[in-house]
C-alpha positions as CSV (number, residue, x, y, z in Angstrom):
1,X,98.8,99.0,135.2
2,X,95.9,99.2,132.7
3,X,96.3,97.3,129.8
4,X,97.1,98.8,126.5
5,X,93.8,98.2,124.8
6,X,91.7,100.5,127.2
7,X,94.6,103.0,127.3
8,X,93.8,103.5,123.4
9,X,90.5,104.9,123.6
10,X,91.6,107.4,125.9
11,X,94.9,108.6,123.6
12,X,92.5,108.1,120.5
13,X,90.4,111.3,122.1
14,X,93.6,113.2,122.8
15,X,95.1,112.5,119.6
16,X,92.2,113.3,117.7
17,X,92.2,116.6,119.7
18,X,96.1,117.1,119.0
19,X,95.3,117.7,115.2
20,X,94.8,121.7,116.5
21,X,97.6,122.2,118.6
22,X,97.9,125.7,119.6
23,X,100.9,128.7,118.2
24,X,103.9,127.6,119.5
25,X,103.0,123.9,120.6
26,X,105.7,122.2,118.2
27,X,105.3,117.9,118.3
28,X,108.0,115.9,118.2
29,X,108.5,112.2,118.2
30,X,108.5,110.6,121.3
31,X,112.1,109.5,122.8
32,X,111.5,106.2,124.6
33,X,108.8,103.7,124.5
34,X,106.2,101.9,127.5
35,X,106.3,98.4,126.5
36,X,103.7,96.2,128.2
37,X,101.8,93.1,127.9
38,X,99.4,93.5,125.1
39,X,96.1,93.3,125.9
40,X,94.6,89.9,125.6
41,X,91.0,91.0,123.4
42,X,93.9,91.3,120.7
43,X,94.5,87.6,120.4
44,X,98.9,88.1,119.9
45,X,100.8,85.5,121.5
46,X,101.5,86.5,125.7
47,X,105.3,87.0,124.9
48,X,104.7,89.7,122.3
49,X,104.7,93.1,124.2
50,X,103.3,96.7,123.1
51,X,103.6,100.0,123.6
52,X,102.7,103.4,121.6
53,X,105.2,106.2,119.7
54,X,104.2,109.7,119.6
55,X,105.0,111.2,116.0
56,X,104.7,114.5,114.2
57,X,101.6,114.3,111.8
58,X,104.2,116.5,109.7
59,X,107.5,116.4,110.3
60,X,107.4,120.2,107.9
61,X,105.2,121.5,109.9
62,X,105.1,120.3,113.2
63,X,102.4,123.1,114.8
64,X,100.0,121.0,112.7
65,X,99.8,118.0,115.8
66,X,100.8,114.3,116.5
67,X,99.7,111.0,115.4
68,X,100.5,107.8,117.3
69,X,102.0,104.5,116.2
70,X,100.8,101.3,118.0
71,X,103.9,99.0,118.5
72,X,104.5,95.0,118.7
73,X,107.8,94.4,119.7
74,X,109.2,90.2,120.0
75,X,112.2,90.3,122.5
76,X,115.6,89.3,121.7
77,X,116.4,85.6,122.7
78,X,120.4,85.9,123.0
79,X,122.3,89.1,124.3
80,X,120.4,92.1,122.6
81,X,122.2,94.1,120.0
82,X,119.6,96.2,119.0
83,X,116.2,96.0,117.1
84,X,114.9,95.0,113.4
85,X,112.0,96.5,112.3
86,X,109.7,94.7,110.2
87,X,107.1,96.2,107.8
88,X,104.9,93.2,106.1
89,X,103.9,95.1,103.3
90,X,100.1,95.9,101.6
91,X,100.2,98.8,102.0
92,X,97.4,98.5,104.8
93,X,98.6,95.2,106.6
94,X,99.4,95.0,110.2
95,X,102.5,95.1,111.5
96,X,101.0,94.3,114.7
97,X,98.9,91.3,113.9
98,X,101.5,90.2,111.1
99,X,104.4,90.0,113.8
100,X,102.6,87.5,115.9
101,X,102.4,85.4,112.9
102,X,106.2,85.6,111.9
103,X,108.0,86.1,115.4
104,X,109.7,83.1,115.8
105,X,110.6,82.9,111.9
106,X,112.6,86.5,112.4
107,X,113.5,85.9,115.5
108,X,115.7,82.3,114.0
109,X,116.7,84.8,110.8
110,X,118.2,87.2,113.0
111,X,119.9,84.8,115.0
112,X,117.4,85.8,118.5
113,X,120.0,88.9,118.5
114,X,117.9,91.4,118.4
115,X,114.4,92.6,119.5
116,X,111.8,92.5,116.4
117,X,109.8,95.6,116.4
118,X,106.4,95.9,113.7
119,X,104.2,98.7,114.1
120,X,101.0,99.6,112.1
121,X,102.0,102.4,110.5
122,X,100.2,105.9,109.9
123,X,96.6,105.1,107.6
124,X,96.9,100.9,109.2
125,X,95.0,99.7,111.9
126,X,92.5,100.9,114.6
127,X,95.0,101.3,117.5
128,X,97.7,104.3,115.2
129,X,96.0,107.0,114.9
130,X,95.5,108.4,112.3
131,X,94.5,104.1,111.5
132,X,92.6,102.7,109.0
133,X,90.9,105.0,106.2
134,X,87.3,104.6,105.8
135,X,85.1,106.8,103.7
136,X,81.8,104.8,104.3
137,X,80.0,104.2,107.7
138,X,79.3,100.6,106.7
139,X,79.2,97.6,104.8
140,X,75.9,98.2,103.3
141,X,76.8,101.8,102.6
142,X,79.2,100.4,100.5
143,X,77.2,98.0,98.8
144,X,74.5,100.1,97.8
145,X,76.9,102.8,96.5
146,X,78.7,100.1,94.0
147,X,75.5,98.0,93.2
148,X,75.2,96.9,90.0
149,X,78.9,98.0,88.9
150,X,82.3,95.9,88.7
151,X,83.1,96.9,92.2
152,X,80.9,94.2,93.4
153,X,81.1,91.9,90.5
154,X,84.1,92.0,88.8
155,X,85.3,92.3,85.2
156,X,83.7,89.7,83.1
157,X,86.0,88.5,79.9
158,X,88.0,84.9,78.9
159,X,90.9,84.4,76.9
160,X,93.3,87.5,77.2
161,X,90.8,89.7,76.9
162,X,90.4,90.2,73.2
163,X,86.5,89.1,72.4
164,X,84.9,92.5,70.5
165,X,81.8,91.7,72.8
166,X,83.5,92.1,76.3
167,X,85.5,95.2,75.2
168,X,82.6,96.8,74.4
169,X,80.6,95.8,77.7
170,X,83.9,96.8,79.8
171,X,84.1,100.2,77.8
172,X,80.4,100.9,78.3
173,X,80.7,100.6,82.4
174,X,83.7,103.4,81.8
175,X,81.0,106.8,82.9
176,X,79.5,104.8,85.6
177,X,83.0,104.1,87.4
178,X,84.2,107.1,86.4
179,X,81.7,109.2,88.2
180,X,81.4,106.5,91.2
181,X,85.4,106.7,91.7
182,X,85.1,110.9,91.6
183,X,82.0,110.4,94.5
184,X,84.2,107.8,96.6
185,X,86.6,110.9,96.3
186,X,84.2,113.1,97.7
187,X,83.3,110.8,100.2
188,X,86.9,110.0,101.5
189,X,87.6,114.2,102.2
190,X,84.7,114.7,103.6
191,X,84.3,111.6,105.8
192,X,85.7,112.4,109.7
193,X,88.9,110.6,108.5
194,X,89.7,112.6,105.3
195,X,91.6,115.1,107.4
196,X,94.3,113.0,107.5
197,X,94.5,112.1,104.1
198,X,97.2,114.5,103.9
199,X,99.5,112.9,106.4
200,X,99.0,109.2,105.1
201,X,102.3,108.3,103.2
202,X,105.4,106.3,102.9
203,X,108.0,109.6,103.4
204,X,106.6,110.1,106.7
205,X,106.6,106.5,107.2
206,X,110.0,106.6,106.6
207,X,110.7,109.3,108.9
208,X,108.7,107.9,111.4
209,X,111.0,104.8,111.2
210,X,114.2,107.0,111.8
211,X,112.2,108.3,115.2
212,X,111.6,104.9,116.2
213,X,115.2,103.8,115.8
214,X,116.6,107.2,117.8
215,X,114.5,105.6,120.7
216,X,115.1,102.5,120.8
217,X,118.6,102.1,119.3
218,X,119.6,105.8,120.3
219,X,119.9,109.5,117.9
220,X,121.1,108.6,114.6
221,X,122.0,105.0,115.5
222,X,122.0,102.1,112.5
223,X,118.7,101.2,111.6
224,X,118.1,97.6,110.7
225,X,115.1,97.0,109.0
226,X,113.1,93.9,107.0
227,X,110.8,94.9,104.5
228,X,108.3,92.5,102.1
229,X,106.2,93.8,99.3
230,X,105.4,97.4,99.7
231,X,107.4,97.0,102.7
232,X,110.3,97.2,100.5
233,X,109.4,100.9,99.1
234,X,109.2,101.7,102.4
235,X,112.6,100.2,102.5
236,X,113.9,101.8,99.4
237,X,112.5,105.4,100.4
238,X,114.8,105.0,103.7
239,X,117.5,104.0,102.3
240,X,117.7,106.6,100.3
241,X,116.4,109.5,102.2
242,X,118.7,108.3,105.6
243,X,121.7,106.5,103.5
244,X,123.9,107.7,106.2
245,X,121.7,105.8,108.7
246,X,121.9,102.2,106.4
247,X,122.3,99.2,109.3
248,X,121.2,95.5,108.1
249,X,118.2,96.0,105.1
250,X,116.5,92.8,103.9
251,X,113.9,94.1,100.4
252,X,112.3,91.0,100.2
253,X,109.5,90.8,97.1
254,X,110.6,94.1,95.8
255,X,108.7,96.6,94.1
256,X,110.8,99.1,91.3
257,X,111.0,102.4,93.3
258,X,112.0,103.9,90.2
259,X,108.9,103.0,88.3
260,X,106.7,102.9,91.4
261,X,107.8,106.7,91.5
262,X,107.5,108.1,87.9
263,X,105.3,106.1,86.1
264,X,101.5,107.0,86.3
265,X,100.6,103.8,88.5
266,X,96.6,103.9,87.5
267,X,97.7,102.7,84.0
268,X,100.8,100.6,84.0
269,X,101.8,100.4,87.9
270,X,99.7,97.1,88.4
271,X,100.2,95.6,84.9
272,X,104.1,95.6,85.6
273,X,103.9,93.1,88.6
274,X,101.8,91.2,87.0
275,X,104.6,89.9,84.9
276,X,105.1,86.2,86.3
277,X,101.9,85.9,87.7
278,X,100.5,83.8,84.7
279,X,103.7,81.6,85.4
280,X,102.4,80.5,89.4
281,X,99.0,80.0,87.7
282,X,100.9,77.3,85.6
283,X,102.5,76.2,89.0
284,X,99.3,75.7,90.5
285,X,97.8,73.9,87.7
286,X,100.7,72.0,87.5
287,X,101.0,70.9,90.9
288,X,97.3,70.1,90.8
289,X,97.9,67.8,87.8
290,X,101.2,66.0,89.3
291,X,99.1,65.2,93.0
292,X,95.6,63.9,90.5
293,X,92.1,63.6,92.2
294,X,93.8,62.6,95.4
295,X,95.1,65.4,96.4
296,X,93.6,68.2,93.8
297,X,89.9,68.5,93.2
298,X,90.4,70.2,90.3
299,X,92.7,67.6,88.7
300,X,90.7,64.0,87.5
301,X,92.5,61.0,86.9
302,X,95.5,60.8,84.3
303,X,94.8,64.3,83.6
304,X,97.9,66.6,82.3
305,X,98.7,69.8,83.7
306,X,97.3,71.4,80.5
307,X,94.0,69.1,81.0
308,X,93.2,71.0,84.2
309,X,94.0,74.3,82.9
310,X,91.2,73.2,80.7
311,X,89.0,72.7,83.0
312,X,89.7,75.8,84.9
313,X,88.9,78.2,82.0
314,X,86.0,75.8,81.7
315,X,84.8,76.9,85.2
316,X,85.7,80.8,84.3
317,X,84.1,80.2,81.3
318,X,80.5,79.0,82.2
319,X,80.8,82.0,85.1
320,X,81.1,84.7,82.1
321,X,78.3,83.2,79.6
322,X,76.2,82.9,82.8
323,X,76.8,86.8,84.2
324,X,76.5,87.7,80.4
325,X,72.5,86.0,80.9
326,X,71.6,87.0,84.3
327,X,73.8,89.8,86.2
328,X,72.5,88.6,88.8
329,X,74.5,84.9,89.2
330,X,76.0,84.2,92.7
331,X,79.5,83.8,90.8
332,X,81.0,85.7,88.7
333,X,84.1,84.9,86.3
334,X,85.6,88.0,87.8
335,X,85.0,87.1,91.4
336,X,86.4,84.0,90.5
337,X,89.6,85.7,88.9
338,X,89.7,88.2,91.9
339,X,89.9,84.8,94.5
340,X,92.7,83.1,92.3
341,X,94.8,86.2,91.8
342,X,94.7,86.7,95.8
343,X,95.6,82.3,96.4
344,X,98.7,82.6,93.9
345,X,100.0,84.3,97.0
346,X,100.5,81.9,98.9
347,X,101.4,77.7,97.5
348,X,101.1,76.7,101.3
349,X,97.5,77.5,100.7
350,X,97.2,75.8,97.3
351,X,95.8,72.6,98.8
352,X,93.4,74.2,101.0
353,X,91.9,76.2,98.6
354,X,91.7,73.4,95.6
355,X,90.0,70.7,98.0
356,X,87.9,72.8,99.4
357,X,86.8,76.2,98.0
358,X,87.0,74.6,94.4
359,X,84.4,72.6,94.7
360,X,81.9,75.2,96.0
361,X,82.8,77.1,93.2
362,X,82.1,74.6,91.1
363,X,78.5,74.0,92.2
364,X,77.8,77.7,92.5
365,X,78.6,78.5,88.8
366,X,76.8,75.1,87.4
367,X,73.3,76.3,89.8
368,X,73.7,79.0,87.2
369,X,70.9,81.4,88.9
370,X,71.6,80.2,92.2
371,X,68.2,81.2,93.7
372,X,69.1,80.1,97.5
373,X,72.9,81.3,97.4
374,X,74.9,84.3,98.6
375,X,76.0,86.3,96.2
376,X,79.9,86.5,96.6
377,X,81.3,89.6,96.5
378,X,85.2,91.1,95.4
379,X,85.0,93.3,98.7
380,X,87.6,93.0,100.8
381,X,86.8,91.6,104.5
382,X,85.1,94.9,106.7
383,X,86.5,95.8,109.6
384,X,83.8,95.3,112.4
385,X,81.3,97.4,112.0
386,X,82.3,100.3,110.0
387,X,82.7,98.8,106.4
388,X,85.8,98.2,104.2
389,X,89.0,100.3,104.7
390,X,90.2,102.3,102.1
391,X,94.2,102.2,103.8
392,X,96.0,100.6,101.0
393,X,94.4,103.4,98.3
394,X,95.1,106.1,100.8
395,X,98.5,105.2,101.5
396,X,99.7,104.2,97.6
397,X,97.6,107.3,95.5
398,X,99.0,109.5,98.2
399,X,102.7,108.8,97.4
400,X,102.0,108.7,93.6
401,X,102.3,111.2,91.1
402,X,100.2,114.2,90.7
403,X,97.0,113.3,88.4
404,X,97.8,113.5,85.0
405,X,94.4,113.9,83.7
406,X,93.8,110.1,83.2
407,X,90.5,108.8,82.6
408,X,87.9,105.4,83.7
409,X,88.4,105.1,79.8
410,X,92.3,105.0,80.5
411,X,92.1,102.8,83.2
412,X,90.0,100.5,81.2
413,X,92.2,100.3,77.9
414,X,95.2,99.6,80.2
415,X,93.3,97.0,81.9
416,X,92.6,95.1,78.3
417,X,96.3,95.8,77.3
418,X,97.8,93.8,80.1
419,X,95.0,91.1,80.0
420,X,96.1,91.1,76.3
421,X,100.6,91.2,76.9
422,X,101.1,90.3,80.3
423,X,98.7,88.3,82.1
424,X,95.8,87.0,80.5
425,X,94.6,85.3,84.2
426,X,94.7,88.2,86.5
427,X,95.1,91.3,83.8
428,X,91.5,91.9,84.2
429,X,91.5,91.3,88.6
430,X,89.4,94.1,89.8
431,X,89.3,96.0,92.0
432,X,92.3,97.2,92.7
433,X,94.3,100.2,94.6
434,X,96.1,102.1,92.0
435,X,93.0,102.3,89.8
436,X,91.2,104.9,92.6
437,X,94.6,107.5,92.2
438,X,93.2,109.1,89.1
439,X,90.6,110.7,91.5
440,X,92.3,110.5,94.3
441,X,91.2,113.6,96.4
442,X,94.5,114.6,97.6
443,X,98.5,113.6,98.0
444,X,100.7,113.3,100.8
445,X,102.6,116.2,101.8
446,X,106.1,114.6,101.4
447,X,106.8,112.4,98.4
448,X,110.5,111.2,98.0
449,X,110.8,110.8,94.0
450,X,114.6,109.8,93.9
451,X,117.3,109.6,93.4
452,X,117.2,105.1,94.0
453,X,121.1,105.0,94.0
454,X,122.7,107.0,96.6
455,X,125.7,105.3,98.5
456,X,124.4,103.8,101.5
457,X,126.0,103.1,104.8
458,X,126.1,99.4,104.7
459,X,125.1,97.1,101.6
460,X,121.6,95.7,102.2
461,X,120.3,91.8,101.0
462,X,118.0,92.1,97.9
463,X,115.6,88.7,97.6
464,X,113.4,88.1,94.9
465,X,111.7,84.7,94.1
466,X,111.7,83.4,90.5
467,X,107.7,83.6,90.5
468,X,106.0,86.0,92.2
469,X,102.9,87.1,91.2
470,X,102.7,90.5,92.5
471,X,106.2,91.7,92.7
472,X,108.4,90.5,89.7
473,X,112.0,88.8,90.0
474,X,113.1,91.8,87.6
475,X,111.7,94.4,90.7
476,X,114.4,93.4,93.1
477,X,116.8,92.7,90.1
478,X,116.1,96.3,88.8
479,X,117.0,97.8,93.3
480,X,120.3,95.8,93.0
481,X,121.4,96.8,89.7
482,X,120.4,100.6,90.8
483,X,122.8,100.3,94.2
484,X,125.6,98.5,92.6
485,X,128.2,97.5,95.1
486,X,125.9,98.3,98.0
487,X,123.4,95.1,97.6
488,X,123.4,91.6,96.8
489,X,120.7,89.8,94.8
490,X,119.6,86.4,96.1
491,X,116.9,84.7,94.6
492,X,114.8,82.1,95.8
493,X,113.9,79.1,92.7
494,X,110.2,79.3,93.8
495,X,106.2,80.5,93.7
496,X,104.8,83.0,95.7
497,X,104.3,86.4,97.3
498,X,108.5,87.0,98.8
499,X,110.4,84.1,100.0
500,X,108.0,83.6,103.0
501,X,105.6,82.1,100.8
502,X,107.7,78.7,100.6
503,X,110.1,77.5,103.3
504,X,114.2,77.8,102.8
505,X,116.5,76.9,104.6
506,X,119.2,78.5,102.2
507,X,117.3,82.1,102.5
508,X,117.0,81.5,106.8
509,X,121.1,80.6,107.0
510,X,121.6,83.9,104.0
511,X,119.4,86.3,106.1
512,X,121.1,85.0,109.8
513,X,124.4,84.8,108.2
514,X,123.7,89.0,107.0
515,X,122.4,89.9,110.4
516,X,124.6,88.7,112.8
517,X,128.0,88.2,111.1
518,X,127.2,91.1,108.5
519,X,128.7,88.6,105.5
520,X,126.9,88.5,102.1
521,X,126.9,85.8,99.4
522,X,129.6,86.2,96.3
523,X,128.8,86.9,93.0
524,X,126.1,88.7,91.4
525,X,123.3,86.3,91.8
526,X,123.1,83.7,94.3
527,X,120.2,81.2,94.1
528,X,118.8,79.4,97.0
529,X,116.0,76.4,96.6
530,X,113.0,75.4,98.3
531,X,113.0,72.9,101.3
532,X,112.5,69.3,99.6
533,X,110.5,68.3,102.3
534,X,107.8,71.4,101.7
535,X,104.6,69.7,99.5
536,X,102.9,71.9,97.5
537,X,100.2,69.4,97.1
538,X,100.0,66.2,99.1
539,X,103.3,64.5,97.6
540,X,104.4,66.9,95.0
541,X,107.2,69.5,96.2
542,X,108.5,72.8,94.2
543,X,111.2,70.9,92.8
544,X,108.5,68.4,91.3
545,X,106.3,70.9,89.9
546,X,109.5,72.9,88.0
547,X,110.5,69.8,86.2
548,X,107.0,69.1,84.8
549,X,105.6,73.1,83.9
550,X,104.7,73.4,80.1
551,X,106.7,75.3,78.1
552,X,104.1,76.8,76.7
553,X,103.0,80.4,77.3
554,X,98.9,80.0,78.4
């Protein structure tokens, strides 16, 4: 049998062909899937297996051709009763390469039960195709398109964002990005991939979901599904587009559907999760502090949490005045920003990055000009050869609302309003994927816009972690309070991106407990901790670093 990799190049020409299907020639989603070893150039672990799901492009129109989903599935360890998907969020992440991260982690959740399926959905990835977006040929494309502009270097300001002198520079670049955002438009419809711009959103995701689950589990059987992050609109959509179809649904690091669906995203949809993101700054400042030179970089002896805070904006600060004299410094106070706002995901990495990519920093901001270094760069990592991806813009500012006529000038003012009330850290992160839907060059075909409270088959597990820096306690707060009866809220007393970020035993037994005995905690908030024996920092836990936060607002 050929392995799946080199049957993907093949099924990439005939899917590409599909999009033309002739008069008559109706697609419809595949009823059973291949699974076989995955091909080892893809680097998952040997028991993972794969296989590929033919799907209508548009389930509305299905004479328009098929796409195809590439599959990841971890087998069941105990008598199968059925499968849990699992979408890790992004939008634009892996489900394929995720699920050999978190297999055995689901696998204990579920109980070994059932078979844990990922996928990389429509717009993800270069085995589904349509995969990844791209609207440049290259790295250097994209480079010399956005030179000289924020894209590259970031958004240079201190404080929260409220010095006359940085305003005025940020305002000025308004034009520039304006008319380089309406040309990465142009370039995204007209590069091969734009014709499936179209097709490249989270209804058909969810409708692809429902295919999956008639072929697997059989036609109109439960579907049990895991969701993080965006993973959890996905969730929310299904829920309430299939509430008949409800089986065991985990919204972990939720995202308000309501909001996410009828608020203009470009201008508030980023600032609202920003809401406890300054808090896990204090966490990691704090926990730097508590484990001192030892075990922090950033931290110098007898040195209070506030003291390295200090010393942060210090760092931040000398980047700024420094970009201010010479645009062309290696480091930027906004590439610096950018790389924070991405660790805060993450407090297992805390460590890592403080002992480590701190003190590079450090030397690359006091060099100043830095003749002989590599300028950094906010781009996200390329994909081989053909540049950076454009998936997570395609994917969110095709299920958003219809352009309502906002401006670069918009964008901008909303930028310095939640630098000034919400997070005066990461306010100011750029770039990000909501701020390209303004002149976005087209929306998906299918957008579900509500209702977020229909009654639902089977009450689903809501978890939310008291910090998270993208997705808000009050976002999974805000689902459960919308399904009433039909969810419970759990949240998890810790820092991070969902309650993967930091181990807990208390959210494994919840989670097992739901899927294979279908019982839910009692009461209207239960709260689970984070494993003692979890460091943060060499010798400092969550717990520690709780007790000895400021209460003061940075």
């Amino acid at each position: 049998m050929k392995p799946l990799h080199a049957l993907f190049y093949a099924a990439t020409l005939l899917f590409e062909s599909a999009l033309g299907l002739g008069a008559g020639t109706a697609a419809q989603p595949d009823t059973t899937v291949q699974w076989r070893a995955c091909d080892p150039s893809l680097g998952l672990d040997p028991m993972l297996q794969c296989g590929f799901f033919k799907v209508p492009l548009d389930y509305h129109n299905r004479f328009i051709g098929n796409a195809q989903l590439a599959l990841v599935k971890a087998n069941a360890t105990q008598r199968r009763r059925g499968t849990v998907f699992m979408n890790p969020g992004g939008p634009g992440v892996s489900g394929v390469t995720d699920l050999n991260g978190t297999s055995a982690l689901l696998l204990d959740q579920t109980g070994g039960y059932y078979d844990i399926v990922s996928w990389d959905p429509r717009g993800v990835g270069s085995l589904t195709v349509p995969g990844d977006v791209f609207c440049f040929d290259s790295l250097e494309d994209i480079q010399a398109f956005f030179n000289g502009t924020i894209e590259l270097q970031g958004i240079e300001m201190t404080g929260n964002f409220t010095d006359a002198a940085d305003i005025q520079a940020l305002l000025a670049q308004a034009g520039t990005m304006q008319q380089k955002y309406e040309g990465l438009a142009q370039r995204c419809s007209q590069h091969s991939d734009g014709k499936y711009l179209q097709y490249i959103g989270t209804a058909a995701t969810a409708r692809d979901l429902a295919a999956l689950a008639d072929a697997l589990d059989g036609p109109g059987s439960p579907v049990n599904y895991i969701g993080l992050s965006y993973g959890t609109i996905l969730g929310s959509w299904f829920i309430n587009m299939f509430p008949e179809r409800v089986g065991h649904v985990v919204l972990d690091g939720v995202v308000d559907p309501v909001k996410f669906g009828t608020e203009d995203i470009a201008l508030s949809g980023w600032g609202m999760q920003l809401s406890d993101a300054d808090r896990v700054y204090e966490a990691l400042f704090t926990g730097c502090a508590l484990a001192g030179p030892e075990g922090c970089s950033i931290a110098s002896a007898s040195q209070t949490p506030l003291d390295v805070n200090e010393d942060i904006q210090a760092l931040l600060q000398a980047a700024h005045d420094a970009a201010r004299e010479n645009a062309s410094v290696p480091t930027t106070s906004g590439q610096v920003r950018s790389l924070l706002r991405e660790v805060m995901y993450s407090p297992n990495s805390w460590g890592l990055f403080a002992n480590t990519v701190w003190p590079q920093l450090v030397q690359e901001v006091q060099a100043e000009t830095g003749g002989n270094m590599t300028r950094r760069s906010t781009l996200r990592k390329p994909a081989e050869n053909l540049g950076v991806p454009y998936s997570a813009e395609a994917i969110i500012c095709g299920d958003s609302k219809d352009p309502t006529g906002a401006n670069m000038t918009d964008v901008f003012n909303g930028i310095i309003a939640t630098s000034n009330n919400i997070s005066a850290m990461f306010g100011a992160a750029w770039p990000f994927a909501t701020y390209y839907c303004p002149f976005w060059p087209i929306r998906a075909v299918e957008r579900y816009e509500g209702p977020f409270n229909k009654s639902i088959a089977h009450p689903i597990l809501v978890i939310g972690n008291t910090f998270d820096p993208a997705t808000p306690f009050s976002g999974a707060k805000a689902v459960a309070d919308e399904l009433g009866n039909h969810a419970t809220l759990v949240r998890l007393n810790g820092f991070g991106h969902t309650s993967q970020a930091e181990p807990s035993a208390c959210i494994s037994d919840i989670i097992r407990a739901y899927m294979v005995n279908g019982t839910l905690p009692q009461g209207d908030e239960t709260v689970c901790e984070v494993d003692e024996d979890f460091e943060v920092f060499a010798g400092v836990n969550t717990s520690d670093i709780f007790r000895n936060m400021p209460a003061i607002d940075i």
